[in-house]
DOBA-9656 format. One record per residue (C-alpha): residue number from 1; x, y, z; residue in three letters. Coordinates in nm, 4 decimals. Each point is the difference from the previous one (the first is absolute). Layout:
<fibas>
[fiba NUM; [X; Y; Z]; "ALA"],
...
</fibas>
This chain:
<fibas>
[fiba 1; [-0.1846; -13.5874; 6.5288]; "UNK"],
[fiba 2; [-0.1612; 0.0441; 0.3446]; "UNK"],
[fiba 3; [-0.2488; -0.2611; 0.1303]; "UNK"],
[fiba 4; [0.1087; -0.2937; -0.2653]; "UNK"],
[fiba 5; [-0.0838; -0.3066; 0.2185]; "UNK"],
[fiba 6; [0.2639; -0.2263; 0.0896]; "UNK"],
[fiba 7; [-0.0257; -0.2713; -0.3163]; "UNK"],
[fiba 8; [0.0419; 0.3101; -0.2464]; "UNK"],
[fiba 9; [0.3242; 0.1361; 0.2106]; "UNK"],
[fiba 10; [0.1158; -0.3837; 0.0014]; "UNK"],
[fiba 11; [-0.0223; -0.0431; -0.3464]; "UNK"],
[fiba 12; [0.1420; 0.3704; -0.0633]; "UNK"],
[fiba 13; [0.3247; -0.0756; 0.1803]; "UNK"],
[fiba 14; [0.0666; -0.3524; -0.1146]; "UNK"],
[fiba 15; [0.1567; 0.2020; -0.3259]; "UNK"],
[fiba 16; [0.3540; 0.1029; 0.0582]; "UNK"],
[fiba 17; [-0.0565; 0.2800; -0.2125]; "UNK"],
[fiba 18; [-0.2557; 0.1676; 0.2153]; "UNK"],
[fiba 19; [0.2408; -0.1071; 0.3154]; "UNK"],
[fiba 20; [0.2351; 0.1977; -0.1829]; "UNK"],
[fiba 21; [-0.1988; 0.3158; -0.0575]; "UNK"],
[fiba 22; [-0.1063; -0.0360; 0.3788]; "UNK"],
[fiba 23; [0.3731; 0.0028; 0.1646]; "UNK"],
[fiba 24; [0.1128; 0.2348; -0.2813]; "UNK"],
[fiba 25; [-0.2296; 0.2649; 0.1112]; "UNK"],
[fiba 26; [-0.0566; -0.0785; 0.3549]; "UNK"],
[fiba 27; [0.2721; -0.2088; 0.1734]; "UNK"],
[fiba 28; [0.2077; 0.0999; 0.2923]; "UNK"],
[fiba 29; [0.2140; 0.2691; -0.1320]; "UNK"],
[fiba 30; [0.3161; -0.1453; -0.1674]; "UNK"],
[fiba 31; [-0.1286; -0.3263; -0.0192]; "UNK"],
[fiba 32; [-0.1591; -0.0165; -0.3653]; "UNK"],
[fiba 33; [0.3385; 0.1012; -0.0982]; "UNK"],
[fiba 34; [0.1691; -0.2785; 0.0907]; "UNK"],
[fiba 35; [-0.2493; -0.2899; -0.1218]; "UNK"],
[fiba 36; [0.0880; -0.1914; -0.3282]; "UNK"],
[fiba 37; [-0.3605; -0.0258; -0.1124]; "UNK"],
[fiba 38; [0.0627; -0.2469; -0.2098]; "UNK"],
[fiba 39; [0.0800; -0.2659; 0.2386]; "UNK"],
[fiba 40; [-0.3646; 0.0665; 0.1481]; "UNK"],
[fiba 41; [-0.1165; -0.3934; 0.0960]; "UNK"],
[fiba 42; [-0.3632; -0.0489; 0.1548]; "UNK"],
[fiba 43; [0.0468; -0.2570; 0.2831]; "UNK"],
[fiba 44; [-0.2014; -0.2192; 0.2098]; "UNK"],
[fiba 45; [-0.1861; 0.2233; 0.2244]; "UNK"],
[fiba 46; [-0.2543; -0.3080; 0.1242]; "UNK"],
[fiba 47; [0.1358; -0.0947; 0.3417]; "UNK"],
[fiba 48; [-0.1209; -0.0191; 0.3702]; "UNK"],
[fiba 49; [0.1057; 0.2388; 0.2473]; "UNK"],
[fiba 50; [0.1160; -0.0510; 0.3469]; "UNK"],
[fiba 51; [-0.3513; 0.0443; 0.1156]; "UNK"],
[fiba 52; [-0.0978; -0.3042; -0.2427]; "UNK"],
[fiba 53; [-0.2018; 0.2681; -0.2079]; "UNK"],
[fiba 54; [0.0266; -0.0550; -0.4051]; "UNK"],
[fiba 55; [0.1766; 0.2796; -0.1717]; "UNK"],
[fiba 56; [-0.1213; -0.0217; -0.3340]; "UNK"],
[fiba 57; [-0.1412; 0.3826; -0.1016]; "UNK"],
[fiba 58; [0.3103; 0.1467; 0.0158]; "UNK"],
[fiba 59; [0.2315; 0.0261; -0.2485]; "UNK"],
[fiba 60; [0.4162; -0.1010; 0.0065]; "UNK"],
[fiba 61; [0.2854; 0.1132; -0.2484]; "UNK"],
[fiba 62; [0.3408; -0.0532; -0.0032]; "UNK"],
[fiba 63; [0.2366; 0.2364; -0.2344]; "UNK"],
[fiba 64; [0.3729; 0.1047; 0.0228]; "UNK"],
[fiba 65; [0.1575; 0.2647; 0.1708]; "UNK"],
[fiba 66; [0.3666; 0.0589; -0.0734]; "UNK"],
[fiba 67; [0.0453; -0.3916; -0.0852]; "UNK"],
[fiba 68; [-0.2155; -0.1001; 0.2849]; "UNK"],
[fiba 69; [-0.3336; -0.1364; 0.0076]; "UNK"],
[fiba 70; [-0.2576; 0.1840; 0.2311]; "UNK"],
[fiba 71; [-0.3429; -0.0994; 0.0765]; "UNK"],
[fiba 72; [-0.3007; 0.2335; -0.0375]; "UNK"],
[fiba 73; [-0.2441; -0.0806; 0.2132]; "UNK"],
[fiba 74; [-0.3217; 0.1929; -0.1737]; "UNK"],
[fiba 75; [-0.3126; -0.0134; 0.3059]; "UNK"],
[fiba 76; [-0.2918; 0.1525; -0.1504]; "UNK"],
[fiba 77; [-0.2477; 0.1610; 0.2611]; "UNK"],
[fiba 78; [-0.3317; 0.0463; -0.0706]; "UNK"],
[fiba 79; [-0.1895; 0.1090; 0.3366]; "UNK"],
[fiba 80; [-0.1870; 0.2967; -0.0132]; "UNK"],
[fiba 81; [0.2062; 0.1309; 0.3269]; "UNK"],
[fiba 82; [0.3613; -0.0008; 0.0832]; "UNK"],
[fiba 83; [0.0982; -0.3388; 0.2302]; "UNK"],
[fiba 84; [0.2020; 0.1381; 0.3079]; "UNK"],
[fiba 85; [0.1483; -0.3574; -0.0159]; "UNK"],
[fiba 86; [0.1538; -0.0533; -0.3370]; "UNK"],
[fiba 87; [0.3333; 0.0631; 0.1148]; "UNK"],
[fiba 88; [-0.0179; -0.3184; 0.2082]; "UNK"],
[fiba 89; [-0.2130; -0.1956; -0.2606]; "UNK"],
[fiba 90; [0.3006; 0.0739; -0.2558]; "UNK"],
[fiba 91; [0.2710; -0.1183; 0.2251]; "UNK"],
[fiba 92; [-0.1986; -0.3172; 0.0341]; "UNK"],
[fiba 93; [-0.0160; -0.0277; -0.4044]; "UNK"],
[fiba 94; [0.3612; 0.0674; -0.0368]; "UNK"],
[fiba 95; [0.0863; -0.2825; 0.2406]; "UNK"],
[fiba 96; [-0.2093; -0.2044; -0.2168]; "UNK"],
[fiba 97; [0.1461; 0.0763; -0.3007]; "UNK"],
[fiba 98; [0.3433; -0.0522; 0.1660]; "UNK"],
[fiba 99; [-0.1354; -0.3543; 0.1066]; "UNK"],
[fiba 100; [-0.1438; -0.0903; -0.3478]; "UNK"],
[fiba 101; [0.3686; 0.0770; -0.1682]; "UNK"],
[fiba 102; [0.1824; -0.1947; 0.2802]; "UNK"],
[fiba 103; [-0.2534; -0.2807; -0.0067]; "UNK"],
[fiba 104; [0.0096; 0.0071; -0.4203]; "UNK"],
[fiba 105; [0.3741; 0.0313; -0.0058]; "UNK"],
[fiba 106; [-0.0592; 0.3136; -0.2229]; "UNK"],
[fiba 107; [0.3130; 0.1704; 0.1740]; "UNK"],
[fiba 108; [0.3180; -0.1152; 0.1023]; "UNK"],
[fiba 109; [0.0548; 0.0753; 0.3859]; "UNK"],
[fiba 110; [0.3826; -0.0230; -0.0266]; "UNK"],
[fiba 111; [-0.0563; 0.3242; -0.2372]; "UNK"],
[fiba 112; [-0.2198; 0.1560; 0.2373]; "UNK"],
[fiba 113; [-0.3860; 0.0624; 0.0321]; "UNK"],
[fiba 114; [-0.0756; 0.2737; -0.2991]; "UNK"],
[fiba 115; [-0.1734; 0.3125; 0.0586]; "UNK"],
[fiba 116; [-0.3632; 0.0759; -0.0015]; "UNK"],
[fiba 117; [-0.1732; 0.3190; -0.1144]; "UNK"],
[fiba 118; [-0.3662; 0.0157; 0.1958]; "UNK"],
[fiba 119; [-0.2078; 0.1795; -0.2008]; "UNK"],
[fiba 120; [-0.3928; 0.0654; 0.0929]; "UNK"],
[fiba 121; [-0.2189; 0.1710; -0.2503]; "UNK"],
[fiba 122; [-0.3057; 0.1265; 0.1745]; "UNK"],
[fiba 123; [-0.2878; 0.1644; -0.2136]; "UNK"],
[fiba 124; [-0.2279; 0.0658; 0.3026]; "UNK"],
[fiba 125; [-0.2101; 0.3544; 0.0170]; "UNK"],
[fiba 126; [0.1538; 0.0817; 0.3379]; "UNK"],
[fiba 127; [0.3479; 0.1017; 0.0171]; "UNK"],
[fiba 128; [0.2322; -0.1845; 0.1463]; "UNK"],
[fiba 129; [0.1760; 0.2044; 0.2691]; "UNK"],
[fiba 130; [0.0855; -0.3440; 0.2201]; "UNK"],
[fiba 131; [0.3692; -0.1032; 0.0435]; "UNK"],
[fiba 132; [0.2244; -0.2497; -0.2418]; "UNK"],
[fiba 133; [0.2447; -0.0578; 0.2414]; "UNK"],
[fiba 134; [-0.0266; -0.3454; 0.2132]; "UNK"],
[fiba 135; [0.1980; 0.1036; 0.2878]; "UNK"],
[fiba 136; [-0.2795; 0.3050; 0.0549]; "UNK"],
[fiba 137; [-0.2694; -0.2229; 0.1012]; "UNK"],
[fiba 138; [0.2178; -0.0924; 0.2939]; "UNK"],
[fiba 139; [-0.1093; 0.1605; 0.3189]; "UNK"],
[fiba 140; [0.2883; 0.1376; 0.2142]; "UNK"],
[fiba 141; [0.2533; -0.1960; 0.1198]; "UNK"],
[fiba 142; [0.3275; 0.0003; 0.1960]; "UNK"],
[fiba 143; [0.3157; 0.0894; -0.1851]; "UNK"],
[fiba 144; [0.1710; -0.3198; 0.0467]; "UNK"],
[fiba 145; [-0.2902; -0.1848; -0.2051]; "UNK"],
[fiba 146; [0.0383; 0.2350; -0.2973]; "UNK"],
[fiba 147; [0.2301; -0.1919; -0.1807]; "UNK"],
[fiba 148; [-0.2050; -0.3047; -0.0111]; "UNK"],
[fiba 149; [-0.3361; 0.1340; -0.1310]; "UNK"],
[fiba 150; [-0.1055; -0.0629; -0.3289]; "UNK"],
[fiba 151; [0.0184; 0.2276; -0.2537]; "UNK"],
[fiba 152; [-0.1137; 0.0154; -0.3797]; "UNK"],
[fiba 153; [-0.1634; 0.3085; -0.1817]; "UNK"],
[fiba 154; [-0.1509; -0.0412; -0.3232]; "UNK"],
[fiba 155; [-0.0619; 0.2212; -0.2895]; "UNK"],
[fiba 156; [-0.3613; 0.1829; -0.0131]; "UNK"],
[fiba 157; [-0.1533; 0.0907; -0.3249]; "UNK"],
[fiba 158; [-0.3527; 0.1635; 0.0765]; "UNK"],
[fiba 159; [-0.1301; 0.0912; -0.3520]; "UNK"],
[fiba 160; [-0.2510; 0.2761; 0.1972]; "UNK"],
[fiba 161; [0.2995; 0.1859; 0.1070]; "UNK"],
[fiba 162; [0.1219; 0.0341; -0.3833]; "UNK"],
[fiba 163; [-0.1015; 0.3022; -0.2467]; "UNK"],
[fiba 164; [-0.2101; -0.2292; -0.2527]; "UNK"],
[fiba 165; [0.2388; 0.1230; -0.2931]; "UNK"],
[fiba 166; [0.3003; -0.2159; 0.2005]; "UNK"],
[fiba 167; [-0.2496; -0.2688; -0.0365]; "UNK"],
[fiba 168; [-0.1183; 0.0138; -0.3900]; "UNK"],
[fiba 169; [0.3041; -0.1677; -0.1094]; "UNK"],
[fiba 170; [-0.1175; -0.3460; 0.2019]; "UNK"],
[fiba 171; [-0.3221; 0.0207; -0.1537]; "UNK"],
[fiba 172; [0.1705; 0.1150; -0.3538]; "UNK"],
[fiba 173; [0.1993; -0.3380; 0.0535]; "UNK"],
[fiba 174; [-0.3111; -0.1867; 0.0894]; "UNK"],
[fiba 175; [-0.1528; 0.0585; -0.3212]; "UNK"],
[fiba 176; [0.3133; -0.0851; -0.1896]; "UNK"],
[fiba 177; [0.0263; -0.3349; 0.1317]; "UNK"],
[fiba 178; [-0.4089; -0.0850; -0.0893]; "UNK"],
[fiba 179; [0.1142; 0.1193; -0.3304]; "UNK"],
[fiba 180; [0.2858; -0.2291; -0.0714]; "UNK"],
[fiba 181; [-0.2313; -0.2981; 0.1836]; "UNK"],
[fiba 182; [-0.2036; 0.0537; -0.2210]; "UNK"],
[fiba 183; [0.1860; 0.0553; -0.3451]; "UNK"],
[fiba 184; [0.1422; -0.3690; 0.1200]; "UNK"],
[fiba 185; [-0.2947; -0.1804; 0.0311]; "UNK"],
[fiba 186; [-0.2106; 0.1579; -0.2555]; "UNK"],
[fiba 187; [0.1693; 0.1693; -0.2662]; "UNK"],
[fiba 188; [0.0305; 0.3634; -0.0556]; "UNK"],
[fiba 189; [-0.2667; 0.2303; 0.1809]; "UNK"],
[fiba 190; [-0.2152; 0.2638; -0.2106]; "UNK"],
[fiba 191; [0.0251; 0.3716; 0.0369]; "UNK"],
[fiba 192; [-0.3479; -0.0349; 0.1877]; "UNK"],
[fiba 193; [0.1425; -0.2504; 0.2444]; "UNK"],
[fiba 194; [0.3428; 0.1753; 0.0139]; "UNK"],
[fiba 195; [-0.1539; 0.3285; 0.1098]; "UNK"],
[fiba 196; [-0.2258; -0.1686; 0.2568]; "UNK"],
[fiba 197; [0.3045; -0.1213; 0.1875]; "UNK"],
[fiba 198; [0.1267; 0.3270; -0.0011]; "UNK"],
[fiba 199; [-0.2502; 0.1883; 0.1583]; "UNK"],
[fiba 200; [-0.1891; -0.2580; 0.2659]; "UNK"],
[fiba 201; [0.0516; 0.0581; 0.3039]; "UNK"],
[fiba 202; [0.1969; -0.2412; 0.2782]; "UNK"],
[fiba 203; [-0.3037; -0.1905; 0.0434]; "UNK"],
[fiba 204; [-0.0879; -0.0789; -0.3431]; "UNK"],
[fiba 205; [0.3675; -0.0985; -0.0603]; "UNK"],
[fiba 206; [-0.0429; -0.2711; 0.2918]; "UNK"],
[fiba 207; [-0.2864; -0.1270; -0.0931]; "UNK"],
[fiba 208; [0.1473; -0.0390; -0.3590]; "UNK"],
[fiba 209; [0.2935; -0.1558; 0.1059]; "UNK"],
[fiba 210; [-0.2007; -0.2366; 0.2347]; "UNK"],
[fiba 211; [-0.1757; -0.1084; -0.3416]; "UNK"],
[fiba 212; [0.2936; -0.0510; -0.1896]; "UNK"],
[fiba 213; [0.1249; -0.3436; 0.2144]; "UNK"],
[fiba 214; [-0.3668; -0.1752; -0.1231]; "UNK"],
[fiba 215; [-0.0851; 0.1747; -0.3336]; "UNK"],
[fiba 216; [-0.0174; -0.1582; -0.3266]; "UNK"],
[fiba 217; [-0.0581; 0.3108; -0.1957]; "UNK"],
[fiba 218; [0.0229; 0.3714; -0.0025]; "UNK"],
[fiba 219; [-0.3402; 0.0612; 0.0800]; "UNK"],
[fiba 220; [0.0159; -0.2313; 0.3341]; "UNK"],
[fiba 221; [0.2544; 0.2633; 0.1546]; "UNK"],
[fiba 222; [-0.1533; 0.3194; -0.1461]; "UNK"],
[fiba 223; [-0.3959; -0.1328; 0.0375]; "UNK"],
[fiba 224; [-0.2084; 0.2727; -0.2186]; "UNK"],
[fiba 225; [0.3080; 0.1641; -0.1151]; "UNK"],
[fiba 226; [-0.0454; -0.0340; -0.4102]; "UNK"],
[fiba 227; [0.3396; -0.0489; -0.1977]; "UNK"],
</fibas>
């Protein structure tokens, strides 16, 4: 799955099933757990942020945790480098999101603000070896001021740092959901097309699935790809 530009990962994690497969194998530990995965709801994720900067790449999804809903707040990161500054970039997003919900009247504030799960999947070639904790960027400062820095820490997923078996599943899920796209638009697939799916690589499967939102036949997704 490394290097799939930012459309392809956008369009891969607007399916709740391949949110699933991504918190079931990689979410903070006891977390996954926890999550009714059926009550996964894509939300509005096209707001402004404090900084009056559009927010509209990244992706937002609510889902129930114990009877509570929790949003998901999916940043996908697609610098070649790590950013020393994402953990104050994500505090920034999270107040936004907070602002759209209060401003939408999505939540009830008599019930209390709901949780939010930061989440940034980076697929950059460097590691990332920088810090996830907000309150670390903070240079040092007098006891008595502790208590009123900022703090947030989100959850890293670097897809370099994983063994590329922990990864095949994704891409295994990938190809899945091309499959059933296209079964639903087109009719059943042939063996031919069928065993293309299965064995292209992540590439091929974006491209693909780019194809699939303006074809108007099989052979506009697959190009010389014979049935």
């Amino acid at each position: 799955m490394a290097h799939l530009h930012d459309n392809g990962y956008k369009y891969l994690f607007s399916h709740a099933e391949l949110v699933q497969e991504l918190l079931e194998a990689f979410a903070p530990p006891g977390v996954s757990a926890l999550l009714d995965y059926t009550t996964l709801r894509l939300e509005n994720g096209n707001y402004v942020t404090p900084a009056m900067k559009p927010r509209a790449d990244d992706l937002v999804w609510s889902v129930e945790l114990h009877g509570q809903r929790i949003y998901l707040y999916l940043l996908l990161e697609f610098q070649s480098t790590p950013d020393d500054t994402m953990p104050a970039r994500m505090l920034q997003y999270v107040a936004a999101l907070y602002d759209h919900l209060l401003r939408s009247k999505a939540v009830n504030t008599t019930e209390g603000l709901p949780p939010v799960l930061p989440i940034v999947l980076y697929n950059g070639d460097a590691r990332w070896r920088q810090s996830s904790e907000r309150y670390d960027l903070i240079r040092v400062h007098p006891q008595v001021l502790k208590a009123f820095q900022p703090r947030l820490k989100f959850w890293l997923l670097d897809e370099g740092a994983f063994p590329a078996a922990e990864l095949e599943d994704m891409q295994q899920g990938e190809a899945l959901l091309l499959q059933r796209q296209l079964t639903c638009r087109f009719g059943a697939l042939s063996t031919t097309q069928l065993a293309s799916i299965a064995a292209a690589t992540p590439g091929q499967l974006e491209t693909w699935g780019d194809r699939v939102l303006e074809a108007t036949s099989l052979d506009d997704v697959f190009g010389d790809t014979r049935h």
